[in-house]
C-alpha positions in Angstrom: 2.4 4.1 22.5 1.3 7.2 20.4 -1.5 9.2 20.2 -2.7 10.9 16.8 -5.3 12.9 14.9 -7.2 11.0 12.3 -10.6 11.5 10.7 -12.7 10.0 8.6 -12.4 8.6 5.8 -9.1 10.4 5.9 -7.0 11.1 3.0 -9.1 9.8 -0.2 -8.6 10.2 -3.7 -4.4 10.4 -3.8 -3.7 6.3 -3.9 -2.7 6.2 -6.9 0.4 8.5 -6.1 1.7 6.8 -3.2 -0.5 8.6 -0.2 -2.9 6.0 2.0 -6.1 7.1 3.4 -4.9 7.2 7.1 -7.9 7.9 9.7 -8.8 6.1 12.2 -7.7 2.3 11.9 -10.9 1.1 13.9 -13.5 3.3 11.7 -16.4 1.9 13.9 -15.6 2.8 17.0 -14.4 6.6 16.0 -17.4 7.1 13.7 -20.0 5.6 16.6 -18.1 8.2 19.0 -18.6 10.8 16.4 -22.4 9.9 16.0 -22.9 10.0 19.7 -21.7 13.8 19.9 -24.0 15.2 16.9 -21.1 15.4 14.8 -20.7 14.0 11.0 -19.6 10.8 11.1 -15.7 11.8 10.0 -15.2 14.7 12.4 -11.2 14.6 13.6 -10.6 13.1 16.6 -7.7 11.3 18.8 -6.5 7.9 17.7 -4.6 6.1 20.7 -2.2 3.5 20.7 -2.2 1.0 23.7 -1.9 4.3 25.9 -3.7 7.7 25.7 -2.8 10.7 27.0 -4.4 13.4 29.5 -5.7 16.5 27.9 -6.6 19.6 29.8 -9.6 21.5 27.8 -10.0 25.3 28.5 -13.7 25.5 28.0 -16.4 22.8 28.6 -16.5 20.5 26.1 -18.5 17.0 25.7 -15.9 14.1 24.4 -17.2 10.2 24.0 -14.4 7.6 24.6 -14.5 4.8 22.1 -12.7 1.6 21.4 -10.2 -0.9 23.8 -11.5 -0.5 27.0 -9.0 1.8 28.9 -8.8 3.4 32.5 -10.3 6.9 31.7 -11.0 9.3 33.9 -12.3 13.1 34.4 -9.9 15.3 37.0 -9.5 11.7 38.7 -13.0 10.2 38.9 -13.9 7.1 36.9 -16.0 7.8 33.7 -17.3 5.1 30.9 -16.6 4.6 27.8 -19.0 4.9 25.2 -20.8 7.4 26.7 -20.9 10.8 26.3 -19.2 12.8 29.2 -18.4 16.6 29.9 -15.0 18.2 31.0 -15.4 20.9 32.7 -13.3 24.2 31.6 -10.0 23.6 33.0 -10.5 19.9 33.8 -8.1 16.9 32.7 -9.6 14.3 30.3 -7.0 11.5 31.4 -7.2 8.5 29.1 -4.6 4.9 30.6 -3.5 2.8 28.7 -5.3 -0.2 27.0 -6.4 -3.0 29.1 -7.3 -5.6 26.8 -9.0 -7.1 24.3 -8.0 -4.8 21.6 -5.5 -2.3 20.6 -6.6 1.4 20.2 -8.7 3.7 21.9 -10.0 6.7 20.2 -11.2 10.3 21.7 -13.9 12.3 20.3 -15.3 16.2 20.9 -18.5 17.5 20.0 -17.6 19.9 17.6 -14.5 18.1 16.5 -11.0 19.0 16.1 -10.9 22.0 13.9 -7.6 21.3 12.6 -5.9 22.2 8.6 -6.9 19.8 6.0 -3.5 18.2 3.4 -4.9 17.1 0.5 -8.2 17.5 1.5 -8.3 15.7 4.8 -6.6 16.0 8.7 -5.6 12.9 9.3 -1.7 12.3 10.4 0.6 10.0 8.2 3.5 10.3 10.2 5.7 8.3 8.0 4.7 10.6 5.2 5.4 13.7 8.0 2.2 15.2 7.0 -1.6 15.9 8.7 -2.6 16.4 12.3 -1.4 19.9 12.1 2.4 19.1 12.7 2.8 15.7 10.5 3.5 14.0 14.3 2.1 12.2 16.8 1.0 14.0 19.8 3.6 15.8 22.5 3.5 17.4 25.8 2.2 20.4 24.8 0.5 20.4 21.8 -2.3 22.6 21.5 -6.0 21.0 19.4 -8.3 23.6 18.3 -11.8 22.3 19.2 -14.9 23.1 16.4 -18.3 24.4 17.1 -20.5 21.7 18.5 -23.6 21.9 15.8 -25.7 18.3 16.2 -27.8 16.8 19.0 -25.5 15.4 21.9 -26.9 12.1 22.4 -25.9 10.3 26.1 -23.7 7.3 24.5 -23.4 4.6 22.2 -26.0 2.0 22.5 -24.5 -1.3 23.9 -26.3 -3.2 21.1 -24.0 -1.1 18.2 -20.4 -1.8 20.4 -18.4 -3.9 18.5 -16.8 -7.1 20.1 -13.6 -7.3 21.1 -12.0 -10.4 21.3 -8.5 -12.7 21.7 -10.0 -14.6 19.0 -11.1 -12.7 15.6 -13.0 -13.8 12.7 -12.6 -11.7 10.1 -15.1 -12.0 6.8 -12.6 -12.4 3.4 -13.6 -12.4 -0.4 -11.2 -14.5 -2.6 -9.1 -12.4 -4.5 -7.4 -11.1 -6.6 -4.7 -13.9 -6.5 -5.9 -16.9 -5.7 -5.5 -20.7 -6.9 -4.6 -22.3 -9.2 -2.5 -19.7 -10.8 -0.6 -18.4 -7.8 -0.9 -20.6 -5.1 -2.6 -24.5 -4.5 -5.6 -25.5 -3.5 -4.2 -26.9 0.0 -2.4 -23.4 0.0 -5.7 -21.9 -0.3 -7.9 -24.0 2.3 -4.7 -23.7 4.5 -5.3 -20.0 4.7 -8.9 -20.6 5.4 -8.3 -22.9 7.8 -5.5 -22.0 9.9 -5.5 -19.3 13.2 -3.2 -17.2 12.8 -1.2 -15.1 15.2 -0.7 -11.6 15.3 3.2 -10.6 15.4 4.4 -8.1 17.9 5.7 -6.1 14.8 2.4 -5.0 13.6 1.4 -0.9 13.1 -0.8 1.6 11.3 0.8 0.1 8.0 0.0 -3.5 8.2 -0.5 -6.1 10.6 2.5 -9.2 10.0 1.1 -12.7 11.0 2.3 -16.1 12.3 1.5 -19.3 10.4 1.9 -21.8 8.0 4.2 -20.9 4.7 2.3 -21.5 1.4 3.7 -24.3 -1.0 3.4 -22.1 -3.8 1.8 -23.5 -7.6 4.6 -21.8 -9.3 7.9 -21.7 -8.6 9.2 -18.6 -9.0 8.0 -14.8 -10.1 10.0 -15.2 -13.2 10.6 -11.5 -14.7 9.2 -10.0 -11.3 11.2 -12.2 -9.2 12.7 -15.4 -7.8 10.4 -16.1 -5.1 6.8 -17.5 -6.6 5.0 -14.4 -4.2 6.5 -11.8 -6.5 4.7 -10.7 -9.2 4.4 -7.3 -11.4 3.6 -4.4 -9.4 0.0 -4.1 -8.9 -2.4 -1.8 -6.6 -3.3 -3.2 -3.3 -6.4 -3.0 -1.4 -6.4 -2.2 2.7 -7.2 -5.1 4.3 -5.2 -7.2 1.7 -3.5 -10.4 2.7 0.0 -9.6 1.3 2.2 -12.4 1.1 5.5 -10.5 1.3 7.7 -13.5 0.8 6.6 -16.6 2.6 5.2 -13.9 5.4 1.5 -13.0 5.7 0.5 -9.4 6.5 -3.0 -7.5 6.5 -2.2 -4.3 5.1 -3.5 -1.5 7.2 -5.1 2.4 6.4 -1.3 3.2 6.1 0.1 0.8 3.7 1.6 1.1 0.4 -0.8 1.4 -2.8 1.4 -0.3 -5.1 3.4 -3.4 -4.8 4.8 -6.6 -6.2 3.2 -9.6 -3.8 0.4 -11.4 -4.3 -2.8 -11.3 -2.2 -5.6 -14.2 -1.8 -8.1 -12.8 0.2 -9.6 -9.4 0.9 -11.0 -8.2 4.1 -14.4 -6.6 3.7 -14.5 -3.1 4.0 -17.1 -3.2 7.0 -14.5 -5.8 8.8 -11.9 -3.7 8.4 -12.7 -2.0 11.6 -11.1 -5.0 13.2 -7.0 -4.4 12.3 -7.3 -2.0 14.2 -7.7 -3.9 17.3 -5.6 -7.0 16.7 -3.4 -7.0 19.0 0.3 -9.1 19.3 -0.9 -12.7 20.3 -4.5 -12.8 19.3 -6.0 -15.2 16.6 -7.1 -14.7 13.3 -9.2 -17.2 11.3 -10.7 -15.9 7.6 -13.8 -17.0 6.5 -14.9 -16.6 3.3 -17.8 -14.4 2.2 -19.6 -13.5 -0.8 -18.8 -9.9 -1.8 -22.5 -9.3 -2.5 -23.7 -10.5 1.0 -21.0 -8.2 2.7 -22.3 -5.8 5.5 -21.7 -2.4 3.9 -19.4 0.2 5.7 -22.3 2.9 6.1 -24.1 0.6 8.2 -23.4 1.4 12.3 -26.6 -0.4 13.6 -27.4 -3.8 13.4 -27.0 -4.3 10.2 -22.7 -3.9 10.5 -23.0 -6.9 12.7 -20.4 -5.8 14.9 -21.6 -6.8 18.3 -21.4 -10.6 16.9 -17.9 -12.3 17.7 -18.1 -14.7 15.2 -18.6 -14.3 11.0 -22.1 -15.6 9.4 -21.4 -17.3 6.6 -22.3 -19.9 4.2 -19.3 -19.9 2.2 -17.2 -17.3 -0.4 -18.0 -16.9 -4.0 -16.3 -20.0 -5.4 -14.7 -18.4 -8.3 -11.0 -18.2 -7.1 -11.3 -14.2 -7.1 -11.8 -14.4 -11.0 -14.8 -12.2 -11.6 -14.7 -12.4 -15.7 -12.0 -13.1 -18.5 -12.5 -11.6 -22.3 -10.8 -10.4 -25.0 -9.6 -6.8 -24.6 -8.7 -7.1 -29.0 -7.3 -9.8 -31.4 -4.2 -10.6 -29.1 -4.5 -9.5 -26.0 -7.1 -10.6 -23.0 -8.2 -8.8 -20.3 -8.9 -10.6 -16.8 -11.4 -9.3 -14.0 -10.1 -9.9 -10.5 -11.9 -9.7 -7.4 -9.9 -7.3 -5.2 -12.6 -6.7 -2.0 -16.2 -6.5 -1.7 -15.2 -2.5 -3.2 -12.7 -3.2 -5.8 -12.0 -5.0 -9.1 -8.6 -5.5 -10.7 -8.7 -5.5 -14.5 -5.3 -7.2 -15.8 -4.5 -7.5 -19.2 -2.0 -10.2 -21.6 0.1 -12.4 -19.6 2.5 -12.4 -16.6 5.1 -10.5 -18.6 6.7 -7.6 -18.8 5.6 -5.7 -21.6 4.9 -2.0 -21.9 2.1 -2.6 -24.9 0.4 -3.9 -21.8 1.3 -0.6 -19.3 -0.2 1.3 -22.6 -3.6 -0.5 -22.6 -4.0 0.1 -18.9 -2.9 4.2 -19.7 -5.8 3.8 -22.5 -8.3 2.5 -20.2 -7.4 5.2 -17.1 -7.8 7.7 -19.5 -11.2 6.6 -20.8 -12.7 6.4 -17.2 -11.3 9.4 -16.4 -13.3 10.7 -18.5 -16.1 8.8 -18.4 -16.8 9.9 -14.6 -18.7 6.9 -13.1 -19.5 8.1 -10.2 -19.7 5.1 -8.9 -15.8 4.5 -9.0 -14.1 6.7 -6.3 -10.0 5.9 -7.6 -8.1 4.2 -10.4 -4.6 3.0 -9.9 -2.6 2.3 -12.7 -0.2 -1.2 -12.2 2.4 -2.2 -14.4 -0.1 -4.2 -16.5 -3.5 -3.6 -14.7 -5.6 -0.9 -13.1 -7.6 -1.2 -10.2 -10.7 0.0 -10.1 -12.2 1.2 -6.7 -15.9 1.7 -6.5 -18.6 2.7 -4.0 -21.0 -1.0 -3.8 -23.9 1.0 -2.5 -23.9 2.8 -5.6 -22.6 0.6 -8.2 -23.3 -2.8 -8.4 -20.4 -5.2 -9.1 -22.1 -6.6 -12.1 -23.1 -3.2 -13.8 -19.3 -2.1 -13.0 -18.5 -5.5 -15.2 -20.5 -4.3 -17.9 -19.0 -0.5 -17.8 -16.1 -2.0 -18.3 -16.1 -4.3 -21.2 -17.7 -1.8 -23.0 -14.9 0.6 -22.2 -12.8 -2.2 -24.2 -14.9 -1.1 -27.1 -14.0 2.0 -27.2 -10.1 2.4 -26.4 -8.0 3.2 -29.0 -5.3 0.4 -30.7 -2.4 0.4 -28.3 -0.4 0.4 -31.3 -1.4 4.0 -31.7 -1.1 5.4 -28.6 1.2 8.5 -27.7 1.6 9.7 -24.8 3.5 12.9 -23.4 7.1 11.7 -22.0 9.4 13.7 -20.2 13.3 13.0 -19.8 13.9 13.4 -16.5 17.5 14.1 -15.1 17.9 12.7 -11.6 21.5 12.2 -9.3 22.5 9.1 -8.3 24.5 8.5 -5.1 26.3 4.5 -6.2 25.8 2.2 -3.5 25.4 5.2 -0.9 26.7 5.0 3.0 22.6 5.1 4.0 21.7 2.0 2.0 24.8 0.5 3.3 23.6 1.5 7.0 20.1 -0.7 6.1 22.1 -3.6 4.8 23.6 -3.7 8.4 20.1 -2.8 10.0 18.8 -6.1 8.2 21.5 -8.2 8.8 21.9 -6.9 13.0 17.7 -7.6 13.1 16.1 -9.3 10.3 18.2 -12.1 8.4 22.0 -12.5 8.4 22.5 -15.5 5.9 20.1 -14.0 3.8 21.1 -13.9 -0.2 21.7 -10.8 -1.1 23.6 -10.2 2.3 26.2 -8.5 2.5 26.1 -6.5 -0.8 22.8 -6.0 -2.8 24.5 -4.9 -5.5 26.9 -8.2 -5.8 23.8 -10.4 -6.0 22.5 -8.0 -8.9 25.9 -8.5 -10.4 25.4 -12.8 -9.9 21.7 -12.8 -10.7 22.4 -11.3 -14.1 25.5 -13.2 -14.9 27.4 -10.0 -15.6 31.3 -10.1 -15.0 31.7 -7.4 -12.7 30.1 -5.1 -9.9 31.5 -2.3 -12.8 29.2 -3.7 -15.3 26.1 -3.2 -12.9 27.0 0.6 -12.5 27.0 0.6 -16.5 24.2 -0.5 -17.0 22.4 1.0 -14.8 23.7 4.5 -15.7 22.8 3.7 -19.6 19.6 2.7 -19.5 16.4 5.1 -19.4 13.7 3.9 -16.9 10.6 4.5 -18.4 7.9 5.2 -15.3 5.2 2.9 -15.4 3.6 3.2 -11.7 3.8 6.4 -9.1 3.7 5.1 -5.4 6.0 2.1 -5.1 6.5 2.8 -1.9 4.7 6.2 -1.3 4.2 9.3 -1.9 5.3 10.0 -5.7 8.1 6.8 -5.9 8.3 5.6 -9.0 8.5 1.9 -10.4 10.3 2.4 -13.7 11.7 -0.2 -15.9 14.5 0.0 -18.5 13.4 0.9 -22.3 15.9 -1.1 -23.7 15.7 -4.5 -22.5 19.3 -4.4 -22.6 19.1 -2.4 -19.7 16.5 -4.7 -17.9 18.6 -5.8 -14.5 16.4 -8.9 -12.7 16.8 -9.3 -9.0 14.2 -11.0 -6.6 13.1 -8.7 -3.5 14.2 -9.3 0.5 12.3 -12.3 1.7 11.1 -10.8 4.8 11.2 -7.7 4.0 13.4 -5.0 5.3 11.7 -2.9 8.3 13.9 0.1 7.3 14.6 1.6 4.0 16.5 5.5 4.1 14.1 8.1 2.2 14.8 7.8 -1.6 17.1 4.7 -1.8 17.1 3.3 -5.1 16.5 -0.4 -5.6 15.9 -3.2 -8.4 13.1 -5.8 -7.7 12.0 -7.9 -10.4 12.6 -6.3 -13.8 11.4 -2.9 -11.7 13.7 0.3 -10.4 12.3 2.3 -7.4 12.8 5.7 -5.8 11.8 5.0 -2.0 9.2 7.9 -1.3 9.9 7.8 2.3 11.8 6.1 4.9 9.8 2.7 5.5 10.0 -0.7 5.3 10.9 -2.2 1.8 12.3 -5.3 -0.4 14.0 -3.8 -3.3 17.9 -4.3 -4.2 19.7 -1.3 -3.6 22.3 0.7 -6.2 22.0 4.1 -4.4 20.8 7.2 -3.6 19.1 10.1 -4.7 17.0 13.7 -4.3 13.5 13.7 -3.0 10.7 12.8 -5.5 8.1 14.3 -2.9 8.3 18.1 -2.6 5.7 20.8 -2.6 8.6 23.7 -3.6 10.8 22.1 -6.2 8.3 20.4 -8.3 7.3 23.8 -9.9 3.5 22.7 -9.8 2.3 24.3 -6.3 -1.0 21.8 -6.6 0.8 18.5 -6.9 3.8 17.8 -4.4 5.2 14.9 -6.6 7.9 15.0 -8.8 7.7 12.5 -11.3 4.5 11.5 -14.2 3.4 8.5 -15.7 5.5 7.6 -18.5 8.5 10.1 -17.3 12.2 8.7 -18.5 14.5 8.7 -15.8 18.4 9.3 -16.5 21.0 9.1 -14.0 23.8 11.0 -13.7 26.8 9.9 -10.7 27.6 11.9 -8.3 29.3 11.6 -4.6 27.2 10.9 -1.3 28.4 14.2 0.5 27.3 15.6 -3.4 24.0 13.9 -3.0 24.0 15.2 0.7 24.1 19.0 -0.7 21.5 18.7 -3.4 19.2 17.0 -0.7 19.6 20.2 1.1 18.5 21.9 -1.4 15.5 20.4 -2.7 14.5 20.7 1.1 15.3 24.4 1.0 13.5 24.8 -2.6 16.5 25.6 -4.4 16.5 22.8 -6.5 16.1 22.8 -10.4 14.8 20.1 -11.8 16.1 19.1 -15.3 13.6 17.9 -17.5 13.2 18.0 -21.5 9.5 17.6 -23.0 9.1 14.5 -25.6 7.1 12.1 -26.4 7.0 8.2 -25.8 5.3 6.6 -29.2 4.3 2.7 -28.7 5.1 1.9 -32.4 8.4 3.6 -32.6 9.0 1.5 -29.3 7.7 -1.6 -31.1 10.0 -0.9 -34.3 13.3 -0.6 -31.9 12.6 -4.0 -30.5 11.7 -5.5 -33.8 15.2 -3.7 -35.3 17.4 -5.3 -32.3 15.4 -8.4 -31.6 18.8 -10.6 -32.0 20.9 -8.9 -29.3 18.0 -8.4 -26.9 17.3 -12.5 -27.1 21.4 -12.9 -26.2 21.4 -10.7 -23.5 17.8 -12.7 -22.4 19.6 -15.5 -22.3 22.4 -15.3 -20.7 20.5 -13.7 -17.8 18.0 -16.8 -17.5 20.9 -18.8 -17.1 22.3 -17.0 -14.2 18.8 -16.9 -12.9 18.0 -20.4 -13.5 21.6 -21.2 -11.3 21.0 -18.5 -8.4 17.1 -20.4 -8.5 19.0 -23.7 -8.4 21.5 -22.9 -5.5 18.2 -20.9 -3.7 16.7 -24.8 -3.9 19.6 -26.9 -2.3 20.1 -24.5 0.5 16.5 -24.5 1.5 15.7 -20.9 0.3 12.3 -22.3 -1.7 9.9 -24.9 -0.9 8.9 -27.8 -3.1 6.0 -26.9 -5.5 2.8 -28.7 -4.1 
């Protein structure tokens, strides 16, 4: 049970460094609340969890209750929801706890809560220890400045514009981005469509983990992005995706990662989205399929959101498997156009491989729309080799966004050409550190014993690889130079990064579930990928180690961004002890930290030139680690750990 301040459309315009938008997980019911009282449609306001809590006001103020129906109450008489309602100046606002269907219940004031903005919006994060004026959920005796009530107090929210709550959700899906027959089967696919899930009891703010049928899978493993056929090169994510983590469904939510390596079939709407935040542990959840350009859009509060309908109208998705277009981006690479919402498009380029002529398309293309300025598109998010594209339907039409983009193809320059500025960026590295050995246990105690990579990530690096020793993981890993390809994988400013030298190029799969608990910047291999954990969190990654904070307003040395690292930065470890690592955490914290960093230059053709020059001993060192992945795949088969491609 927690209460916090969100508003809306909380924290926008940061995804591609790691930060979600927050606000209010049921936008409907906050922004209905918020039309009631006269206010603009995002004013901040109380977000609570399965409980609320009682607020004392020192001046007479209006508030609308909104949401799960709850007991509330005004100095101990009855009140409704949905209707507006003054407290008296020293009277108790009591809000009880949720009595079913739904999950949250949310608080509104006419005026608002007049609390300060980080990056540009109020809403709390609390993983991320940031908004709502203390980074936390509420506590006895917190203290929420109220605004100036401006706009016409209305008496309540019609009954016709509540939105149903039920046991038993519909929610309207496009296909997309990942659909069949590439990633899963066609059973897999009308499986999905056709099954009701459950909702898990270990569901949040971050995404909400279902119960059902596993997929088949059309391909039997991630190859250079991993060993289970989910895992794929890290790409940008959509709220209201249907991330197969693993085998394991879950509907990310307002606080979920931007950037990730699982695929994801469908898309919730963004005018359905209101409804994660409602599921609650034992409901249903059935997708239907939609076409994106028959979606409800997310302005609409009146009868055109179709909210106060139980049940999705539809007569069927788009048919296309999520694939929007496929061209030619130039003579030898192509570019594919994936559905990723009724608001988004993911332009991929080349094939599923890892290959940073690719990463420098997609750095060719973020640049050109940059500056292009649509705007239509409200964010871009760079993926190893894709970019998603996030755009504003009401004002830019799928189709026209199609065109804008091919013609962008037009005019990028040869990948071959492309420089970009490149850091070398001198980070410490606490080997296999007592806090990643603490989340082995963690997983082990609560997730998954016989998992594996259990009960040493960095032995199953070691076997996955077919190197000798444990020793010959550390070398590796303290040779190579991780280019960073992706900022935000998970959170706030963590890098994915992948080895220059292919040499260097460590392969592990990713937990399958996923951990629920990761320390704050563990280090980890996942596919072909290396990642600084942003935060503390859930996760999937291998770990190595350890190391200092790559989210910090004071040691960054740039007072408008709070993250550490760039595209394209080259990361170098350097050893040093946990109680070590323990004192330069301290000082980051305390601002005292000095980042070491020399200026350079990361040229594509060079790059190319070095491959070319070493082709011979790259291809060994390729194949010796297929075998060692081919026999971990083979011994993952007889002991159950895949299923049987369908």
């Amino acid at each position: 049970m927690l209460t916090t301040v969100q508003d809306w459309p909380g924290r926008v315009g940061y995804w591609h460094v790691g930060v979600p938008p927050s606000g209010p997980m049921d936008d409907l019911s906050f922004r209905l609340g918020n039309r009631a009282l006269g206010n603009d449609e995002g004013a901040a306001g109380l977000e609570c969890t399965l409980a609320g809590p009682a607020l004392r006001f020192r001046t007479a103020t209006r508030v609308c209750v909104t949401g799960a129906p709850a007991t509330v109450t005004v100095d101990g008489e009855r009140v409704r929801q949905w209707r507006t309602v003054e407290v008296p100046a020293g009277g108790t606002l009591d809000i009880g706890a949720v009595q079913g269907p739904g999950m949250r219940t949310y608080v509104l004031f006419a005026g608002g809560l007049a609390l300060p903005d980080y990056l540009g919006s109020a809403a709390t994060f609390t993983l991320g220890r940031f908004g709502g004026g203390t980074g936390a959920a509420l506590r006895d005796g917190d203290r929420l400045p109220l605004g100036e009530a401006t706009g016409p107090i209305g008496a309540g929210v019609p009954m016709a514009e509540q939105p149903v709550l039920t046991r038993r959700w519909e929610l309207a899906v496009t296909e997309g981005p990942h659909g069949a027959p590439e990633f899963f089967t066609r059973a897999d696919i009308d499986t999905i469509l056709g099954t009701d899930y459950e909702v898990h009891f270990n569901s949040d703010r971050t995404g909400v983990r279902l119960i059902g049928p596993k997929p088949h899978w059309a391909r039997s493993d991630g190859g250079e992005a991993g060993l289970h056929p989910s895992n794929i090169h890290d790409t940008a994510y959509s709220v209201g995706a249907l991330d197969f983590t693993g085998d394991t469904p879950i509907l990310l939510g307002p606080d979920g990662p931007s950037l990730g390596g699982f695929v994801c079939p469908v898309t919730v709407v963004a005018a359905e989205r209101w409804k994660l935040g409602q599921l609650s542990p034992g409901d249903t959840v059935r997708f239907v399929p939609v076409r994106a350009d028959r979606a409800a859009s997310i302005r609409a509060l009146g009868a055109a959101r179709r909210a106060d309908w139980p049940i999705v109208l539809s007569d069927g998705g788009d048919g296309d498997d999520g694939i929007l277009a496929r061209a030619d981006a130039d003579d030898t690479t192509a570019v594919t156009y994936r559905r990723a919402g009724d608001d988004g498009v993911l332009v991929e380029y080349g094939d599923m491989t890892l290959d940073l002529g690719l990463r420098a398309r997609v750095h060719a293309l973020h640049r050109h729309l940059l500056e292009y300025a649509e705007p239509g598109i409200t964010e871009l998010t760079p993926g190893i080799r894709s970019l998603q594209v996030r755009f504003d339907p009401d004002r830019l039409a799928t189709p026209k966004l199609l065109r804008l983009l091919r013609e962008a193809e037009s005019a990028l320059p040869s990948a071959a050409e492309l420089v970009v500025p490149s850091r070398t960026v001198h980070l410490p590295l606490s080997w296999d550190d007592p806090a990643t050995r603490e989340a082995i246990i963690r997983y082990m105690h609560g997730v998954r014993a016989d998992a594996p990579w259990c009960p040493w990530n960095i032995e199953f690096i070691r076997r996955m690889n077919g190197l000798g020793t444990v020793a010959e993981v550390f070398d590796t890993v303290f040779a190579a130079e991780y280019l960073v390809l992706g900022l935000g994988d998970v959170y706030l400013g963590a890098p994915v990064a992948t080895p220059t030298d292919p040499r260097h190029r460590l392969v592990t799969t990713k937990y399958n579930p996923a951990r629920t608990w990761t320390p704050e910047n563990a280090v980890g291999i996942g596919g072909a990928y290396l990642c600084i954990y942003g935060m503390e969190g859930p996760g999937g990654y291998q770990f190595v180690g350890r190391t200092t904070q790559v989210w910090n307003h004071r040691s960054t040395g740039e007072a408008e961004d709070p993250w550490l690292l760039r595209y394209f930065d080259r990361i170098r470890w350097y050893p040093v002890s946990a109680e070590e690592l323990l004192d330069l955490r301290a000082d980051v914290g305390r601002g005292r930290g000095v980042l070491r960093a020399e200026e350079g230059e990361f040229r594509l053709a060079e790059y190319r030139d070095f491959l070319s020059a070493n082709a011979e001993s790259i291809a060994a060192f390729r194949a010796v680690q297929a075998e060692a992945f081919a026999a971990e795949r083979d011994s993952w088969q007889a002991a159950g750990e895949l299923h049987e491609r369908g």
